[in-house]
LUMVEXMAR-994183 format. One line per field, with one value per residue (C-alpha): residue number from 0; y, x, z. Coordinates in pm, 1 decimal, padded with zeros to 6 digits. Layout:
% LUMVEXMAR-994183
resi NUM|...
y Y|...
x X|...
z Z|...
This chain:
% LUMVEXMAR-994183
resi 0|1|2|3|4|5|6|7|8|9|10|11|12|13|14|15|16|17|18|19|20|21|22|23|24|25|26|27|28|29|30|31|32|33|34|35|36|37|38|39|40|41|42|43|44|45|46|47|48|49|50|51|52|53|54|55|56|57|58|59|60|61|62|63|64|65|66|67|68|69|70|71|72|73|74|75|76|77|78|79|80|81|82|83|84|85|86|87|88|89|90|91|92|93|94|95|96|97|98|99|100|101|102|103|104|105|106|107|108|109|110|111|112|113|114|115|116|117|118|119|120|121|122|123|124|125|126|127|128|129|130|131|132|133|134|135|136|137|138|139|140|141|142|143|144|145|146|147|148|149|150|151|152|153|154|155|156|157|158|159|160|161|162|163|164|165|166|167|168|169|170|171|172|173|174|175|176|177|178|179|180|181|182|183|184|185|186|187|188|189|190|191|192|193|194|195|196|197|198|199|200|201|202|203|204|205|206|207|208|209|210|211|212|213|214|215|216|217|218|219|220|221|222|223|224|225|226|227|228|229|230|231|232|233|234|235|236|237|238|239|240|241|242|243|244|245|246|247|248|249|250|251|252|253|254|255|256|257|258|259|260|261|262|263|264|265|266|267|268|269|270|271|272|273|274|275|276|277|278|279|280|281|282|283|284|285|286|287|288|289|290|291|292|293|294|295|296|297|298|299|300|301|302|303|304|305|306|307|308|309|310|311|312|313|314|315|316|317|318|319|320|321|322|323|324|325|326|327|328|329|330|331|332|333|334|335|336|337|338|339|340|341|342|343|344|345|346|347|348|349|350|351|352|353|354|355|356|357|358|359|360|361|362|363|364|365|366|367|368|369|370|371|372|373|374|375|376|377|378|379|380|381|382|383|384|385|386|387|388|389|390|391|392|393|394|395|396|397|398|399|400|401|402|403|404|405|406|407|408|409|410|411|412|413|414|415|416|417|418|419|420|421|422|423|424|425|426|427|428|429|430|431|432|433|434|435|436|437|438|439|440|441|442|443|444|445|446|447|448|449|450|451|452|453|454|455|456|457|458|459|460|461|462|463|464
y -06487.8|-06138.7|-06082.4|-05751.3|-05663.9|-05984.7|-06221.5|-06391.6|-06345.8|-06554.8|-06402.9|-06357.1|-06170.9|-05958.7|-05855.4|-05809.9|-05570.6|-05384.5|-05403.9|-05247.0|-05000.4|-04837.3|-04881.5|-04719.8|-04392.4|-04353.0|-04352.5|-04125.0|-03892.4|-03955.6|-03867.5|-03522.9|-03502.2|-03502.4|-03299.3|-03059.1|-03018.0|-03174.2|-02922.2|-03030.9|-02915.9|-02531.3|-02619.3|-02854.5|-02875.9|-03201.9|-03261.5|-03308.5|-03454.5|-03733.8|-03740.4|-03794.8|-04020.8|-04257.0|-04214.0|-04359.1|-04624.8|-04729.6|-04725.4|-04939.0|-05212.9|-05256.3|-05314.5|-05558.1|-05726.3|-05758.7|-05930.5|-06235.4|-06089.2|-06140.6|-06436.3|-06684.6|-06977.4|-06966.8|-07056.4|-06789.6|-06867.8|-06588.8|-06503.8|-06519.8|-06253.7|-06052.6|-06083.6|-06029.8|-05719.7|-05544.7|-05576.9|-05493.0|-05122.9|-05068.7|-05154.3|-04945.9|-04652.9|-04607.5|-04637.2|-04354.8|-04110.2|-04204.1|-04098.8|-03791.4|-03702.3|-03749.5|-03611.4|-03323.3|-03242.6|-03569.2|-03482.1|-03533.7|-03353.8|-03562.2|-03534.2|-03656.3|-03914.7|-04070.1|-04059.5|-04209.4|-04502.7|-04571.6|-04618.4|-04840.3|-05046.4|-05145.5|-05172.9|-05385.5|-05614.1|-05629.8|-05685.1|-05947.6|-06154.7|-06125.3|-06230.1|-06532.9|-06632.7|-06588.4|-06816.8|-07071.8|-07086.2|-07081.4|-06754.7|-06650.5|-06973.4|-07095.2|-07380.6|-07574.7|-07818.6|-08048.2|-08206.0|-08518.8|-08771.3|-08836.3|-08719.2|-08376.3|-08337.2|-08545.7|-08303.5|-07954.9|-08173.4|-08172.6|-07839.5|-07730.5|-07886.5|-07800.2|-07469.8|-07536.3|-07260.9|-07057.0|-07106.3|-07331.7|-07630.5|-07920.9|-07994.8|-08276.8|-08437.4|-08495.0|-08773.8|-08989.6|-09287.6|-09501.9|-09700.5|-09417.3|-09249.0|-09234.1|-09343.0|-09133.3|-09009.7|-08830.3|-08681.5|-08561.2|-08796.4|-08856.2|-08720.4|-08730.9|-08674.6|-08362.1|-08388.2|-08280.5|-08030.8|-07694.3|-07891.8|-07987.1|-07637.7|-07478.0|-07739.7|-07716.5|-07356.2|-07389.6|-07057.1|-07211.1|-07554.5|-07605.4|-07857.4|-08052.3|-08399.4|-08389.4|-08457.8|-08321.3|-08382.8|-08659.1|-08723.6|-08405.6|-08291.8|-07941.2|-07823.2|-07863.8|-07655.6|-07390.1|-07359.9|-07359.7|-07052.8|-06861.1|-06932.1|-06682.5|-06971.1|-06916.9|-07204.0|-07298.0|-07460.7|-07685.3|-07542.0|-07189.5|-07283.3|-07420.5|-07204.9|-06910.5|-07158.9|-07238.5|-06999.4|-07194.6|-07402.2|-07721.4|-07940.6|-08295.6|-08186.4|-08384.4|-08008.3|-07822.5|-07680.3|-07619.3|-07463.7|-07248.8|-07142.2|-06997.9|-06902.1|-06556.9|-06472.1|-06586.1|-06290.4|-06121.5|-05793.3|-05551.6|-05254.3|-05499.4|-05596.4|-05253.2|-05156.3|-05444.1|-05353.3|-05010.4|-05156.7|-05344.4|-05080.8|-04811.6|-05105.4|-05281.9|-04969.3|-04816.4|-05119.0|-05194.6|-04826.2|-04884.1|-05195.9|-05195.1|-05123.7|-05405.0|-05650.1|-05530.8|-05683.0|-05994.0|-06052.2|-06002.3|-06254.7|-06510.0|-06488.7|-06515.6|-06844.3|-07057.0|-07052.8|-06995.2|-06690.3|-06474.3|-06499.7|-06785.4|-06836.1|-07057.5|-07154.1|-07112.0|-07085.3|-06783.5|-06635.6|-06782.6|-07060.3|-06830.8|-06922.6|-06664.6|-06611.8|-06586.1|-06427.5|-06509.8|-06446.9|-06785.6|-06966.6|-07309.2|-07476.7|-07410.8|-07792.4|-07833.4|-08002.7|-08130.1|-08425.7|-08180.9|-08310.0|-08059.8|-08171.0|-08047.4|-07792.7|-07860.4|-07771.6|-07816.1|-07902.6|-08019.4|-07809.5|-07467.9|-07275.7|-07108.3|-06754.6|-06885.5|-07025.4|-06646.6|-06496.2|-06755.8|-06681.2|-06320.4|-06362.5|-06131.4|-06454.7|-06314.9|-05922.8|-06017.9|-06108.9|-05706.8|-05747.3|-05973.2|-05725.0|-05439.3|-05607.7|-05758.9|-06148.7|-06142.6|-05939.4|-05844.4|-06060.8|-06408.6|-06826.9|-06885.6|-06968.6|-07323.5|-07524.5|-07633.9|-08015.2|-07971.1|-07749.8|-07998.4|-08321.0|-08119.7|-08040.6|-08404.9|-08514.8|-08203.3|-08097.9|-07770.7|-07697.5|-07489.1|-07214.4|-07062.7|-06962.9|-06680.8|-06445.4|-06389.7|-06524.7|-06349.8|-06305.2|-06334.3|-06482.8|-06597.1|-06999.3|-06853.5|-06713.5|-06966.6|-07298.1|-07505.0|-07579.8|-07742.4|-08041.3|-08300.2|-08308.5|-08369.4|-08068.1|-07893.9|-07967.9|-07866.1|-07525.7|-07532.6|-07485.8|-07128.9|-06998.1|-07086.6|-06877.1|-06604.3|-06585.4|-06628.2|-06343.8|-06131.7|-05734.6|-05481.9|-05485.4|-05858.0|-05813.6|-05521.0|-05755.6|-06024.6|-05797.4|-05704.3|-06053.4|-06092.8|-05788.1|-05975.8|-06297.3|-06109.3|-05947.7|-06228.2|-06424.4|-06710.9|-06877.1|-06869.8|-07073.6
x -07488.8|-07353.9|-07170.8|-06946.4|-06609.2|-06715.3|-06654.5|-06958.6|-06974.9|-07091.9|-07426.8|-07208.0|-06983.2|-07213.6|-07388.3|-07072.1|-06963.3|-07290.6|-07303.0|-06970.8|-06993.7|-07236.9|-07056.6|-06793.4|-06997.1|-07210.4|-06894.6|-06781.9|-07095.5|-07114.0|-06788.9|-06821.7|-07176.5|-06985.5|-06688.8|-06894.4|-07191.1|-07375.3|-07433.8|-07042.5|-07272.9|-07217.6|-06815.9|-06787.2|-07008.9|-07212.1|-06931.1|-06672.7|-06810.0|-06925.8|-06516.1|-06382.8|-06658.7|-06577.2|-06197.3|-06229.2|-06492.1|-06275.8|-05964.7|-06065.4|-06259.8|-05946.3|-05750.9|-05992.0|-05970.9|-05572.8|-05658.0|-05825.1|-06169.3|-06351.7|-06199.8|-06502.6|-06350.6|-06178.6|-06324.1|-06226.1|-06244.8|-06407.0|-06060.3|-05938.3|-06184.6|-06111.4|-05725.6|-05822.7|-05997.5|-05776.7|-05500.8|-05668.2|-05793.4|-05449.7|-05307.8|-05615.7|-05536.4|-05207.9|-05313.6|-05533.8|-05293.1|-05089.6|-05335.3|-05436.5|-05062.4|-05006.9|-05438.5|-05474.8|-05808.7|-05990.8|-05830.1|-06100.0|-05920.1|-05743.2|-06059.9|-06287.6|-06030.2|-06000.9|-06362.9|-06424.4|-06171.7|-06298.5|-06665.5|-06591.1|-06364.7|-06606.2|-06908.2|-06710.1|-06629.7|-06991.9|-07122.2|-06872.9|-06978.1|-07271.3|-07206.4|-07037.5|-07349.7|-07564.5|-07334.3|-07335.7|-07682.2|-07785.5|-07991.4|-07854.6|-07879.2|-07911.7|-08143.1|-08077.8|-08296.8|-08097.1|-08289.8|-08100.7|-07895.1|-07583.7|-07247.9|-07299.1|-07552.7|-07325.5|-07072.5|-07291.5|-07400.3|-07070.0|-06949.9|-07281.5|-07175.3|-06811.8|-06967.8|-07211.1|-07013.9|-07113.1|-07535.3|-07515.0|-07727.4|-07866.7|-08237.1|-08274.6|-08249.1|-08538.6|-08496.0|-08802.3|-08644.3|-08846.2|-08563.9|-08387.7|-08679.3|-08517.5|-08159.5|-07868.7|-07666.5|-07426.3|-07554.4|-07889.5|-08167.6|-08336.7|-08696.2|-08901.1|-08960.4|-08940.0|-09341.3|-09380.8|-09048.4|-09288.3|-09417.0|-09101.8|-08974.2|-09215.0|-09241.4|-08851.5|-08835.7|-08594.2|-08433.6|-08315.2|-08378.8|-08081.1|-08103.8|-07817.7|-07829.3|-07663.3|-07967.6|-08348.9|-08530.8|-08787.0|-08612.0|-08746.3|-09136.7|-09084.6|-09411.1|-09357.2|-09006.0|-09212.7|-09464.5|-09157.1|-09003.4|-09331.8|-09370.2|-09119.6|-08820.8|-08538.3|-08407.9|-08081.7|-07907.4|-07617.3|-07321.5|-07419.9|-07483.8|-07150.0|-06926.8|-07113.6|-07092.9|-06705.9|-06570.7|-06449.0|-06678.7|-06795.7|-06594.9|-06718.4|-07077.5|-07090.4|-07238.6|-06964.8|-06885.0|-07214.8|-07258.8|-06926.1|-07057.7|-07428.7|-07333.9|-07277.4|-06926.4|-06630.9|-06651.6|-06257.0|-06346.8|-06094.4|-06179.0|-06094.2|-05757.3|-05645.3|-05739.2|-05558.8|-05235.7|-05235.3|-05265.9|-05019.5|-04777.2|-04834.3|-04799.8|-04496.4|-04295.6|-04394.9|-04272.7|-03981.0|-03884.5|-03989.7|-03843.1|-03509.1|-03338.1|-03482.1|-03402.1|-03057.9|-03078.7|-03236.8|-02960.9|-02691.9|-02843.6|-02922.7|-02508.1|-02390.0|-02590.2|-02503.0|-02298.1|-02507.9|-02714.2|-02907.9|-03196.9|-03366.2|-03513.0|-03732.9|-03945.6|-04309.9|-04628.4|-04807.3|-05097.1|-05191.3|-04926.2|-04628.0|-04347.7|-04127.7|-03838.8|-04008.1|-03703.9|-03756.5|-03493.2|-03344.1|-03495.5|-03408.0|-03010.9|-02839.4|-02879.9|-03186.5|-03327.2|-02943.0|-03105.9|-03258.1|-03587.3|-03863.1|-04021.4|-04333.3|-04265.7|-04431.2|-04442.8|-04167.4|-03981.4|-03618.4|-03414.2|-03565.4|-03288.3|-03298.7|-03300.3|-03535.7|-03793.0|-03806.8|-03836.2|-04110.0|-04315.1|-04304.9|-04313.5|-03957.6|-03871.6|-04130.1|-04033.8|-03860.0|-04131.4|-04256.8|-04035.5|-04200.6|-04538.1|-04382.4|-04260.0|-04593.7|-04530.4|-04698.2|-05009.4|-04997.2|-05327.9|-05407.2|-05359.5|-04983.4|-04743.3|-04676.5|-04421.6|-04429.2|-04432.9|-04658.1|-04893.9|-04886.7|-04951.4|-05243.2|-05412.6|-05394.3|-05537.8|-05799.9|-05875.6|-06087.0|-05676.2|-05628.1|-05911.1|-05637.6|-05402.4|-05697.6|-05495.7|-05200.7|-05039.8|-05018.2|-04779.8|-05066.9|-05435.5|-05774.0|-05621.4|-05326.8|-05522.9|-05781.2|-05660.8|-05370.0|-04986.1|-05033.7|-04755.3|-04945.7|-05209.8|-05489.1|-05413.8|-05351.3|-05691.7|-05823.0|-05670.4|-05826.8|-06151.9|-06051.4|-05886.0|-06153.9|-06410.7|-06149.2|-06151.0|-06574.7|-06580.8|-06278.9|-06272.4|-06089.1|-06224.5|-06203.4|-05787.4|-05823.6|-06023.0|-05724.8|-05439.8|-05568.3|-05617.2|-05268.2|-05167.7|-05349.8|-05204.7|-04760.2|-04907.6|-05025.3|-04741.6|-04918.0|-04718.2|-04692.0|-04952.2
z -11907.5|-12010.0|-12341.5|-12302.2|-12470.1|-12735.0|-12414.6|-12217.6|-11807.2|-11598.0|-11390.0|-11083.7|-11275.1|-11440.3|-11120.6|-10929.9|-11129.7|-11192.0|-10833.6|-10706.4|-10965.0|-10798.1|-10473.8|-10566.7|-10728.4|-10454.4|-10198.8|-10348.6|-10343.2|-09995.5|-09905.2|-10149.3|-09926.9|-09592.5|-09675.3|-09825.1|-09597.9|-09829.7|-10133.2|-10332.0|-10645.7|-10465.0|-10535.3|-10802.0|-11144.9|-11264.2|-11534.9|-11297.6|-11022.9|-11308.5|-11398.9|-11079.7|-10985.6|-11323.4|-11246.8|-10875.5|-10971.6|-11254.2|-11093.4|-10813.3|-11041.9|-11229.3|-10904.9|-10827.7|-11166.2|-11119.0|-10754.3|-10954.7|-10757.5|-11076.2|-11117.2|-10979.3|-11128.0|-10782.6|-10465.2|-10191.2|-09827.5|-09618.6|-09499.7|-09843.8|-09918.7|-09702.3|-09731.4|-10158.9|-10077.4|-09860.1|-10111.7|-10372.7|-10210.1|-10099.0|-10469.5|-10580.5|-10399.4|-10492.8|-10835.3|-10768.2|-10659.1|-10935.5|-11171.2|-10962.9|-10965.4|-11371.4|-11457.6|-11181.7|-11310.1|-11161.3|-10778.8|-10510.3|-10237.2|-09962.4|-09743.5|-10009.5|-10069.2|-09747.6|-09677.1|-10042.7|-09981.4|-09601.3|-09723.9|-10062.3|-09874.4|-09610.6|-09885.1|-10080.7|-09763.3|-09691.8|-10022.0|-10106.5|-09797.6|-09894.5|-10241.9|-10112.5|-09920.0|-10218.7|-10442.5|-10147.0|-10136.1|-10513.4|-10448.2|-10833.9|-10980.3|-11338.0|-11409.9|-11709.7|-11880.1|-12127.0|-12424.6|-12561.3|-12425.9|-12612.8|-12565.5|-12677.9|-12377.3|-12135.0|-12209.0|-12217.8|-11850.9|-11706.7|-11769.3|-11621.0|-11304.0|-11331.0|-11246.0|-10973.1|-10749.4|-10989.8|-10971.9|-11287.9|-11182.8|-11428.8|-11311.2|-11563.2|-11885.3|-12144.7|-12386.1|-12606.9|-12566.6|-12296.4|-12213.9|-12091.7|-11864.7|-11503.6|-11579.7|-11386.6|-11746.1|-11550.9|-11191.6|-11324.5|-11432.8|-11767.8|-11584.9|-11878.2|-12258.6|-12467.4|-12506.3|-12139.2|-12159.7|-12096.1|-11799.0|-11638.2|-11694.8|-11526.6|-11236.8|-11185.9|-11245.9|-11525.4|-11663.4|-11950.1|-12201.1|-12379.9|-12709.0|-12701.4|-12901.3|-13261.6|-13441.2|-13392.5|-13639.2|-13615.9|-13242.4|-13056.6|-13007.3|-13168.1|-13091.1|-12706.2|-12734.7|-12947.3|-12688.8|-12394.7|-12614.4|-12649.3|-12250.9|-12191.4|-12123.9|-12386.9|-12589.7|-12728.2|-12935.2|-12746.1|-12932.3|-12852.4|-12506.9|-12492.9|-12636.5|-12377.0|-12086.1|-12132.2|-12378.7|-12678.4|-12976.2|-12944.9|-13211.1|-13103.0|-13300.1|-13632.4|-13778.1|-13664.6|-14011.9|-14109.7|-13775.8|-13798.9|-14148.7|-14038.0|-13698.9|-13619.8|-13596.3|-13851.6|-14030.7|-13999.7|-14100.6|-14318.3|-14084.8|-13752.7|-13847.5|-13997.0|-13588.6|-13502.0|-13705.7|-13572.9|-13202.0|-13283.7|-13441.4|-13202.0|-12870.0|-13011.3|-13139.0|-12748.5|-12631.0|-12776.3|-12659.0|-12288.7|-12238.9|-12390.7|-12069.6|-11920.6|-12212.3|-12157.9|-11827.1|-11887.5|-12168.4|-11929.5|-11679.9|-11917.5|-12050.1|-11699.9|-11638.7|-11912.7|-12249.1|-12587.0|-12774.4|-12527.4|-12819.7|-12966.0|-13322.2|-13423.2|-13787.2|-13648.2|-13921.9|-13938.1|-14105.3|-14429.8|-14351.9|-14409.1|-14264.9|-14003.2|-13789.7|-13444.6|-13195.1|-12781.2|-12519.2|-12484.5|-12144.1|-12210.9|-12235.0|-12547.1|-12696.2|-12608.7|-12900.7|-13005.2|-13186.2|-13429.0|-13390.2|-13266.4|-12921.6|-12694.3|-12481.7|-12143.0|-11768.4|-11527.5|-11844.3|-11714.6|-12014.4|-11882.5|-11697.1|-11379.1|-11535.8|-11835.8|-11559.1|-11379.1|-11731.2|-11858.0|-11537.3|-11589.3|-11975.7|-12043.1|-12292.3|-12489.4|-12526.8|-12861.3|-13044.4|-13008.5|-13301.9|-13479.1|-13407.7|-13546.7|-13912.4|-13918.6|-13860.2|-13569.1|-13348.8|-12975.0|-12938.9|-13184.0|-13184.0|-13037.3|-13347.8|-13388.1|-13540.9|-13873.8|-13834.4|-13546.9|-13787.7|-14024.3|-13787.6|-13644.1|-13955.1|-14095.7|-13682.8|-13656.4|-13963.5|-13829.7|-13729.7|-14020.4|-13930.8|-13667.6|-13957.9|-14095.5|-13837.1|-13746.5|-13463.8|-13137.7|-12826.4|-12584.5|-12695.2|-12590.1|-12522.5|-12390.4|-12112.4|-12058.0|-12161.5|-12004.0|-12157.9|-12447.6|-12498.1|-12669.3|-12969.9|-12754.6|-12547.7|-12857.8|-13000.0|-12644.3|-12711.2|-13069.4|-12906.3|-12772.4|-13105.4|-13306.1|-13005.6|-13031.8|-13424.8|-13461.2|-13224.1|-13307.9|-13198.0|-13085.9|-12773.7|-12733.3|-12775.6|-12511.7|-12244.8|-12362.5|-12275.2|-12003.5|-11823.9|-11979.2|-11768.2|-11427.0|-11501.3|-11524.9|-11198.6|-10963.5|-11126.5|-11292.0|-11521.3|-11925.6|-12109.0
């Protein structure tokens, strides 16, 4: 795995991207070479030809990006890739001439161009089969070795294969317990004992031995892992593992706090959120600007549907456990919570309206609460605000709850974007997992990778989270 932006990738990821960036540069040379006889350096300096070559290779990986083509949490047929790939050049390339409209310096020239998008666009269809083939056939595969057997290794096991598309593969569990030796814990065996861990590694060709039972002292042969680690074959601790693997912490570890408290990460840093509050001033006052008209409109739609407020406030707990007005376009039927008592919100939920379900897909129920940004109650990027007697129910369950309220609440965040609708505890406590990831690893850049999948997710119209 990868870690870029604060975020772990997964290997295809990482070499997908490596890979197509040079795809894209070296179209582009080529096309400059053939247009130009091949000298362009006789027309065009180093300096620029670098600028429009990092305009047109980013361009195009962010087009891909929005196309969910970095997405490998989904399996694509072939025609699916395909279908993917042609949309996102065509999307790409008008993004291009956008840019090349609004920055004139990074033009290419309409020869150039054409060539340029021609080549990438039948690289990138040859590569990407030939991606697919790899994955298929485990050519970039992980190999894990799990030490331990109890539930914190059945469940480091599972994601493992959760993500076998993805080269992730589980050759085997150790464990010193001879009772255990050759017993299926999940799909993988127990095939032997941590004493002979170097020489299962190296007979399984195992990239990777990950420690993952709660307790190892006096239960694991140390020396053997020591002599694994000075073989060249890293070892980790399960947690870590984890929380790279899936992107959220590991609470079901009986060390979790002393863990959270050594660990790298869970530092919130003065400098960090004075970046984030400017983000968020200069984003939310920009936004408020550029959006008004179409507030206006959703207003107007959500009056002519049914009788009540076009806006909704709510008491939600913010940083600190401060109390706050959070405002929303109103999406669901005026009495919806008559009975005064305050009830999970949840999917397909039967007091949403017909405007408020088009505005909750596309997320305009949430344009208000740039407000809320701009006086400071809230960030663009942070844990979603809760209400209070749901705050307090999930501190007294999960008592590792309270950890979200360090920051403040966000419109988008690192659960919203990876973890399902929350409209129970449990799921809520599911969701933990990603806030606490998001605050032991918070950055600017982390909030800039989150708005930006934020971003992909309005565009290929998945729904709110």
């Amino acid at each position: 795995m990868f870690k870029l932006f604060s975020r772990h990738w997964s290997i295809p990821s990482t070499v997908c991207l490596l890979t197509e960036t040079l795809i894209l540069v070296g179209s582009l040379w080529i096309a400059f070479v053939v247009r130009f006889d091949g000298a362009p350096m006789r027309f065009f300096s180093f300096s620029e030809l670098v600028l429009r070559a990092t305009t047109f290779a980013v361009v195009i990986l962010f087009g891909l990006y929005l196309n969910n083509l970095y997405d490998f949490s989904l399996r694509f047929s072939v025609q699916q890739v395909v279908l993917q790939l042609s949309r996102a050049v065509v999307f790409s390339a008008i993004g291009l001439l956008a840019v090349y409209y609004v920055f004139p310096p990074v033009w290419t020239g309409r020869g150039v161009f054409v060539i340029a998008m021609g080549i990438a666009a039948v690289l990138l269809t040859i590569w990407r089969l030939l991606l697919r083939w790899i994955l298929v056939t485990r050519f970039m595969s992980e190999r894990v070795l799990l030490v331990g057997s109890d539930e914190s290794a059945i469940m480091i096991a599972k994601e493992i294969l959760d993500r076998a598309h993805l080269g992730y593969h589980v050759v085997g569990f150790v464990a010193d317990d001879p009772e255990l030796q050759g017993v299926s814990l999940v799909n993988p065996q127990v095939i032997g004992t941590t004493a002979d861990a170097l020489d299962l590694a190296l007979e399984h060709r195992v990239n990777r031995i990950v420690v993952a039972q709660r307790e190892n002292r006096g239960r694991v042969d140390l020396d053997s892992l020591l002599r694994c680690k000075t073989s060249g074959i890293p070892v980790e601790k399960g947690p870590d593992y984890y929380e790279q693997l899936t992107g959220k912490i590991m609470l079901e570890d009986v060390t979790v706090k002393s863990w959270l408290i050594f660990s790298s990460g869970f530092v919130v840093s003065r400098s960090v959120l004075f970046l984030k509050r400017v983000l968020d001033l200069v984003v939310a006052a920009v936004g408020l600007v550029l959006t008004a008209p179409l507030m206006l409109v959703t207003a107007a739609a959500i009056r002519l549907e049914s009788t009540g407020g076009v806006l909704y406030r709510q008491q939600r707990v913010g940083r600190q456990g401060r109390l706050f007005t959070l405002w929303k376009f109103r999406s669901m039927q005026a009495d919806a919570e008559a009975e005064g008592e305050a009830v999970w919100a949840q999917q397909g939920d039967p007091r949403v309206t017909r405007v408020g379900a088009l505005i909750r897909k596309v997320r305009l129920d949430e344009l208000p609460q740039l407000w809320n940004v701009l006086v400071g109650d809230m960030s663009l990027v942070g844990p979603r605000p809760e209400r209070e007697p749901f705050v307090l129910e999930l501190i007294e369950r999960f008592p590792l709850y309270e950890q979200r309220l360090v920051v403040r609440p966000g419109i988008t965040g690192w659960a919203q974007i990876r973890g399902t609708y929350a409209s129970s505890f449990e799921e809520s406590n599911e969701k933990l997992r990603y806030d606490l990831y998001y605050i032991k690893n918070l950055s600017i850049l982390l909030d800039l990778s989150i708005l930006a999948s934020t971003l992909r997710i309005v565009l290929v119209g998945q729904g709110a989270r």
